[in-house]
C-alpha positions as a Markdown table, in Angstrom:
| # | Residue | x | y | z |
|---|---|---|---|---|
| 1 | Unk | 0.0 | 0.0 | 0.0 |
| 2 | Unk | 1.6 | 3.2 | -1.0 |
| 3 | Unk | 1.5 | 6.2 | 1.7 |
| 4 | Unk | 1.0 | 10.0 | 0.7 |
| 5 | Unk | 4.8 | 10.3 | 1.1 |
| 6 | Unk | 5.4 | 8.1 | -1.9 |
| 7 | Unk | 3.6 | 10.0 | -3.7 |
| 8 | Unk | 4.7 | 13.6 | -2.9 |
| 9 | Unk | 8.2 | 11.9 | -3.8 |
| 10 | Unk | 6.4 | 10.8 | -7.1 |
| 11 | Unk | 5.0 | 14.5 | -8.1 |
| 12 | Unk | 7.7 | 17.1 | -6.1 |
| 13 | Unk | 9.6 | 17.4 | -9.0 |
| 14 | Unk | 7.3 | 18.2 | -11.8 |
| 15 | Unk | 7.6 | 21.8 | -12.4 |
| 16 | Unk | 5.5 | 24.1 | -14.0 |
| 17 | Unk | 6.0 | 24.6 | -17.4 |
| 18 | Unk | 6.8 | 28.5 | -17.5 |
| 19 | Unk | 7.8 | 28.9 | -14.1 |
| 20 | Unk | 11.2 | 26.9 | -12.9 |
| 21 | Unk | 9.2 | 25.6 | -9.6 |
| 22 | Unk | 7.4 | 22.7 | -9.4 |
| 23 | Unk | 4.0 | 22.2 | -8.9 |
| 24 | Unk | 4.1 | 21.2 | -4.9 |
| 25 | Unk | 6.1 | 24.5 | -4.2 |
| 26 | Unk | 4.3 | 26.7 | -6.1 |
| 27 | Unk | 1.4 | 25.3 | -3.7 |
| 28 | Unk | -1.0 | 24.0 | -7.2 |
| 29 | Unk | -0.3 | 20.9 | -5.3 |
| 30 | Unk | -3.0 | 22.3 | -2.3 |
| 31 | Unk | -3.3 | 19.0 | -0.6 |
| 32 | Unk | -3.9 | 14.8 | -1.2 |
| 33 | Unk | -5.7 | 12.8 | 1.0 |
| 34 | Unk | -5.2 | 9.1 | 0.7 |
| 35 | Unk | -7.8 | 6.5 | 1.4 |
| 36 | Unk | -8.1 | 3.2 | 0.1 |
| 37 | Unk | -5.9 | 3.2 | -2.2 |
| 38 | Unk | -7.4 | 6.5 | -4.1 |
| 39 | Unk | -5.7 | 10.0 | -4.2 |
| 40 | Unk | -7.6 | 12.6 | -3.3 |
| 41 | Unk | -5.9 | 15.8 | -5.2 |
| 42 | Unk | -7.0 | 19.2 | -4.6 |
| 43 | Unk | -5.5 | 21.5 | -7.0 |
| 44 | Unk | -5.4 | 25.4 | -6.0 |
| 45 | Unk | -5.0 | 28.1 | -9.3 |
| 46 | Unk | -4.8 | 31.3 | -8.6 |
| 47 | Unk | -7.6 | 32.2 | -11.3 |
| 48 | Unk | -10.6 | 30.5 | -12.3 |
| 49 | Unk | -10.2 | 28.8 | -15.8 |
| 50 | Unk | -6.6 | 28.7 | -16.1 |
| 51 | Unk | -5.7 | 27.2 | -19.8 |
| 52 | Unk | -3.3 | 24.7 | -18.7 |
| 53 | Unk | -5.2 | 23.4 | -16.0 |
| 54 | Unk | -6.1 | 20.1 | -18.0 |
| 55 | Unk | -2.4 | 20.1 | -18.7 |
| 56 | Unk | -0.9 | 20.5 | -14.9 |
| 57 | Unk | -4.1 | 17.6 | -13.7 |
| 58 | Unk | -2.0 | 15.2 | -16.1 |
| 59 | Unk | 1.0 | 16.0 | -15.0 |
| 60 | Unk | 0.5 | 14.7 | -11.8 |
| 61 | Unk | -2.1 | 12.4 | -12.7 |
| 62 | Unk | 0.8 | 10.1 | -14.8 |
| 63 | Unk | 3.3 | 9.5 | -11.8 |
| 64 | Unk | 0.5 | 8.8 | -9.2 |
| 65 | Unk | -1.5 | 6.2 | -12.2 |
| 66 | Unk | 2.7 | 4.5 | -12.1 |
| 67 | Unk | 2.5 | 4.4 | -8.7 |
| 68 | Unk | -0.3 | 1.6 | -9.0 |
| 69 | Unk | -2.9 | 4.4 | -7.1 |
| 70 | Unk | -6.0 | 5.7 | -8.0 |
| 71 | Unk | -6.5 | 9.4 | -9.1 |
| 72 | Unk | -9.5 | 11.7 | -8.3 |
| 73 | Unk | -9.1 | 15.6 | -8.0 |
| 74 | Unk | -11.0 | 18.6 | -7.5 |
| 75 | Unk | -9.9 | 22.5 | -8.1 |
| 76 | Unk | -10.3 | 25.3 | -5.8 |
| 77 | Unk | -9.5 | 28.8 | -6.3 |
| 78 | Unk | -6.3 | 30.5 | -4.1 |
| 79 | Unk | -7.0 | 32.2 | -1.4 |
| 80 | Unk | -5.0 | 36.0 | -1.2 |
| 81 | Unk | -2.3 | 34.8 | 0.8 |
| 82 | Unk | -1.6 | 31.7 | -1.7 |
| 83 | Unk | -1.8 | 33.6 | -4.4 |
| 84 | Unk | 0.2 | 36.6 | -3.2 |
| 85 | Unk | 3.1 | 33.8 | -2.9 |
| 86 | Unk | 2.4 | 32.1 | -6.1 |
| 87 | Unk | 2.2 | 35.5 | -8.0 |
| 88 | Unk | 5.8 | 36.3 | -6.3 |
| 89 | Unk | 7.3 | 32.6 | -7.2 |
| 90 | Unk | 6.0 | 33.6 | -11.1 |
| 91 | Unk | 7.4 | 36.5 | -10.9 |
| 92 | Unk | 10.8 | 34.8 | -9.8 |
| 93 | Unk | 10.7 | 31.6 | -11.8 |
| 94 | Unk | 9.4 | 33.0 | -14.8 |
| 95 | Unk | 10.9 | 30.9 | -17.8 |
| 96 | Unk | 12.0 | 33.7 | -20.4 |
């Protein structure tokens, strides 16, 4: 049975793909909840209808399907403090 450790290790490193932080740091990556074998993702944006959200979903989706666990996720919107942080980290990481 895999633990929600194995599967931060399995998703920490897949970064954003125009800002050089990954997803976990950048705090997209809000929370999982594990329970019989299902992950429960909650993804945060900082903006309703984000383009790439489909795209960041299967980026973790893939590593956490390898892992052998089930994959269910919901989005919620950043609250002012998360986004003030993720709008700093963008401004940082920003891939030119």
């Amino acid at each position: 049975m895999k633990t929600k450790q194995d599967i931060l290790n399995a998703i920490s490193d897949i970064q954003h793909p125009a800002i050089a932080y990954s997803l976990v740091d950048l705090g997209i990556v809000k929370d999982i909840d594990l329970k019989d074998n299902k992950a429960k993702v909650t993804f945060a944006f900082p903006f309703p209808n984000i383009p790439i959200a489909e795209q960041l979903v299967n980026s973790i989706y893939g590593p956490i399907f390898l892992l052998g666990v089930d994959f269910e996720y919901s989005i919620v919107e950043m609250n002012e403090e998360e986004k003030a942080k993720f709008m700093q980290m963008e401004t940082a990481g920003w891939k030119h």
